[in-house]
matplotlib code that plots the C-alpha trace (Angstrom):
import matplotlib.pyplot as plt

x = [-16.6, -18.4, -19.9, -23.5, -25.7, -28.2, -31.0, -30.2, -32.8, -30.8, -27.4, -29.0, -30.5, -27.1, -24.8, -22.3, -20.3, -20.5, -19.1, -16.7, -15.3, -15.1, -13.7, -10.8, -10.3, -9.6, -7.6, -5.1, -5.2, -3.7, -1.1, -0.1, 0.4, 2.5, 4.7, 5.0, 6.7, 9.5, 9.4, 7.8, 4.5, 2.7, 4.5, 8.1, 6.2, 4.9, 8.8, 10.7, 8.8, 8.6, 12.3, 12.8, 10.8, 12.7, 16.5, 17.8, 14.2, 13.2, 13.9, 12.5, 10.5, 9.2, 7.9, 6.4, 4.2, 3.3, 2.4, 1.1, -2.4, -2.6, -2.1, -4.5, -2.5, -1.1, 2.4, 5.7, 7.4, 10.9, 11.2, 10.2, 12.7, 15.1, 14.9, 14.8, 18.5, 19.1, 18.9, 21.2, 18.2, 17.6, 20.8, 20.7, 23.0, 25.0, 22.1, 19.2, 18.4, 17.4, 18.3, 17.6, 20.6, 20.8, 19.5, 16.8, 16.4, 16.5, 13.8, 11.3, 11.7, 10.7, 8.0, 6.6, 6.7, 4.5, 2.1, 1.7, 0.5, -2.0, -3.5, -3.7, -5.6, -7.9, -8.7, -9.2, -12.6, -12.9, -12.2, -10.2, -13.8, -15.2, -12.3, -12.4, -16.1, -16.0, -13.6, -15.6, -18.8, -16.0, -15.1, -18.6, -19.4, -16.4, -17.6, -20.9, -20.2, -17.4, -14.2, -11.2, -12.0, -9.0, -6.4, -3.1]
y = [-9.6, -6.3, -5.1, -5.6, -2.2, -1.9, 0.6, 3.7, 2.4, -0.9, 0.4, 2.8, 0.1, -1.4, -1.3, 0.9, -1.3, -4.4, -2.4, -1.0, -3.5, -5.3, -3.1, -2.5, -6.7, -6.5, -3.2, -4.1, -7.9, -6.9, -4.2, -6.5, -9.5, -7.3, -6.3, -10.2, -10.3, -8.3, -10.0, -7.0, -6.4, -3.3, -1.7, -2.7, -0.4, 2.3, 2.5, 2.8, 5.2, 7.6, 7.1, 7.9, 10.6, 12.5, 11.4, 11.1, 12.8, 9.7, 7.4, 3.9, 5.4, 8.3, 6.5, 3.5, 6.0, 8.0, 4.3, 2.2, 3.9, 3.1, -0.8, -3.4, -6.4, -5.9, -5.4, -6.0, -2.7, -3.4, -7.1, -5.0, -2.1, -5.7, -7.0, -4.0, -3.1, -7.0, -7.0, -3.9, -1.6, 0.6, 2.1, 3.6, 6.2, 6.7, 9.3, 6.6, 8.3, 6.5, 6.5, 4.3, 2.6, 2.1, -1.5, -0.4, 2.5, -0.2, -2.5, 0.4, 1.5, -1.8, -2.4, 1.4, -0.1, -3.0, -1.0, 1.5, -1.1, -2.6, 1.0, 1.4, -1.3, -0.1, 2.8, 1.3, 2.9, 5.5, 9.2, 11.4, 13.3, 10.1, 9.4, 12.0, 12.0, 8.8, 9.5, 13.2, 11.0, 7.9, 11.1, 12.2, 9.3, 9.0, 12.2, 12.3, 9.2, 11.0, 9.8, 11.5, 12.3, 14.2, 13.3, 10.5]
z = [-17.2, -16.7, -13.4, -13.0, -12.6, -10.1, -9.7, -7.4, -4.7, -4.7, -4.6, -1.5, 0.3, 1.0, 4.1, 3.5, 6.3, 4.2, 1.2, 2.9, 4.4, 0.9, -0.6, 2.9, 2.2, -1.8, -1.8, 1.3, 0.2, -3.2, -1.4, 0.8, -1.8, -4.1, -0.8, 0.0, -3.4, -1.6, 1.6, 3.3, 5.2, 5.5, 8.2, 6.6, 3.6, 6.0, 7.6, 4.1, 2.7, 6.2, 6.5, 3.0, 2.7, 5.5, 6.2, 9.9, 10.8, 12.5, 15.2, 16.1, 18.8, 17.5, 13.8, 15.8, 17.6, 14.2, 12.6, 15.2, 14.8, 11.2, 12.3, 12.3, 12.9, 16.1, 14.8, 16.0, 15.2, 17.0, 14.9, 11.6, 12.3, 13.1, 9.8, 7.9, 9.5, 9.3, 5.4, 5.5, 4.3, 6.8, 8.4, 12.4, 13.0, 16.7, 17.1, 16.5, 13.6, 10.2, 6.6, 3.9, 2.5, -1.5, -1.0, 0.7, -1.9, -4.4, -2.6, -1.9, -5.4, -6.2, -3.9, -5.0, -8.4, -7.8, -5.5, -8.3, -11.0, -8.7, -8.0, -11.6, -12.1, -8.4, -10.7, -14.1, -15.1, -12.3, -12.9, -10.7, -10.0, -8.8, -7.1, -5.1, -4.6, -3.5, -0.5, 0.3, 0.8, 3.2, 5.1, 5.8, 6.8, 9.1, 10.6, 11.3, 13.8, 15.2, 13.9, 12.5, 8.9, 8.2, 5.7, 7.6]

ax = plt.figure().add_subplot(projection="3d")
ax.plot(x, y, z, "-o")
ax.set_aspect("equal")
plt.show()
């Protein structure tokens, strides 16, 4: 079914906090449905990639405070980093360091996979200009009522 087109004083006369907020509810519900698939929420996502992405950099503590501002679901991070080292994929060394184990490898890989396809399809019909268009004008907006517009 194609999208319906509306006139540019339609589309303008629109709240940009509706839209938003749509489009927040479609995009994170399909992220977070794909990561059900692997048993893991958001933050289980957020945790495997940091700790991946930088071996025996972080600790419980320290990634907890990096993430908890990204959270919207008032989130347990001691019971995620629990069942995370509870399935064996994420490994705490005597320091309090973390490392992904190859389990966990495995499962992010997976999860990465899954994620991927579903932000192909996000961007099926949307070029890379208006992409990026489209988050220059989010981060405008974010700025001129004061927030942080800056890239996470």
């Amino acid at each position: 079914m194609a999208m319906k087109t509306y006139s540019e004083a339609e589309l303008t006369a629109q709240p940009i906090g509706y839209w938003t907020g749509a489009a927040y509810r479609a995009v994170v519900g399909r992220i977070r449905a794909e990561l059900a698939v692997e048993q893991l929420t958001q933050p289980h996502w957020w945790i495997l990639n940091h700790v991946a992405g930088a071996p025996g950099r972080w600790e419980r503590g320290g990634l907890t405070e990096r993430l908890t501002p990204f959270d919207d679901q008032g989130t347990d991070f001691a019971a995620v980093f629990d069942d995370l080292e509870g399935r064996g994929w994420v490994v705490r060394a005597g320091d309090g360091s973390l490392t992904l184990s190859e389990v966990g490898e495995q499962g992010r890989l997976r999860a990465r996979e899954r994620n991927m396809r579903a932000h192909e399809e996000m961007h099926k019909g949307i070029t890379p200009q208006e992409y990026a268009a489209t988050l220059t004008i989010l981060r405008r907006v974010i700025d001129n009522l004061g927030g942080d517009s800056d890239l996470p």
